[in-house]
N, C-alpha and C positions, 0 to 999 in steps of 0.2 A: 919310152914310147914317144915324148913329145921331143927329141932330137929326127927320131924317122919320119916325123911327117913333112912333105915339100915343102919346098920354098920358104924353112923356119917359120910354117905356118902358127904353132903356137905362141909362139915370142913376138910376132906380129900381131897378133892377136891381141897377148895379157899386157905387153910391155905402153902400149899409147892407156890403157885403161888405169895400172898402175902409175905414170907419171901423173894423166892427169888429176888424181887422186891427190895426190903432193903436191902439185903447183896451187890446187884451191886451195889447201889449208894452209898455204903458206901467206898468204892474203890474212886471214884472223891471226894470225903467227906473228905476222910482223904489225896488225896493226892495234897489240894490245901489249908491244912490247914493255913500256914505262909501268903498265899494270903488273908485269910479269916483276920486272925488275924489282919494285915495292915487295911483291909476295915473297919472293925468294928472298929477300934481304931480310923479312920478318918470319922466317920458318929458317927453322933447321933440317941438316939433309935430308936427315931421316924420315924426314913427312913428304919428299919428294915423290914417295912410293904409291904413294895415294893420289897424284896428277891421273887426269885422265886420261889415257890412252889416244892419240890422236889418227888421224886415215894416215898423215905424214911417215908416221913410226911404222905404219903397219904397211904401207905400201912400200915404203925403203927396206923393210927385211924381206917381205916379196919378193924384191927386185933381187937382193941379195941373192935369197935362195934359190930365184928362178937361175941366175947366170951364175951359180955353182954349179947347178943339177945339167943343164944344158952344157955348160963348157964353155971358157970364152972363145975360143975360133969361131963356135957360129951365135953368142951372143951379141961379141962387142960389135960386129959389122950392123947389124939388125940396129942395136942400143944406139949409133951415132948416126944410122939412116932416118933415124928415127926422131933424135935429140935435134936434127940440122932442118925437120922441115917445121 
């Protein structure tokens, strides 16, 4: 359904809302790295499961699954018209 609609209208659509989802969280990402690094050095992997879930993770599998389900012929054109403004 969402390959038939014009002008890759839904990948225009999801794709600017999903980056910017990631580009914010990548700001508190990077600016509690030294805090990250401490925690992780004092836990073991296995308590890794228990991190919160962040927009970052959730809008990069988005993205994923959106430019599987569509196809990259009419993804990646949209993804880099997109990426370059």
């Amino acid at each position: 359904m969402c390959r038939k609609l014009e002008n890759d209208a839904y990948t225009r659509g999801a794709l600017p809302i999903l980056m910017q989802m990631m580009f914010n969280d990548v700001n508190d990402m990077m600016g509690s790295v030294q805090e990250w690094e401490s925690k992780s050095d004092s836990n073991n992997v296995n308590s890794s499961m228990d991190d919160d879930i962040r927009n970052f993770d959730v809008a990069g599998d988005a993205i994923k699954r959106l430019s599987g389900a569509i196809g990259a012929k009419k993804f990646l054109p949209v993804f880099f018209e997109i990426l370059g403004t």
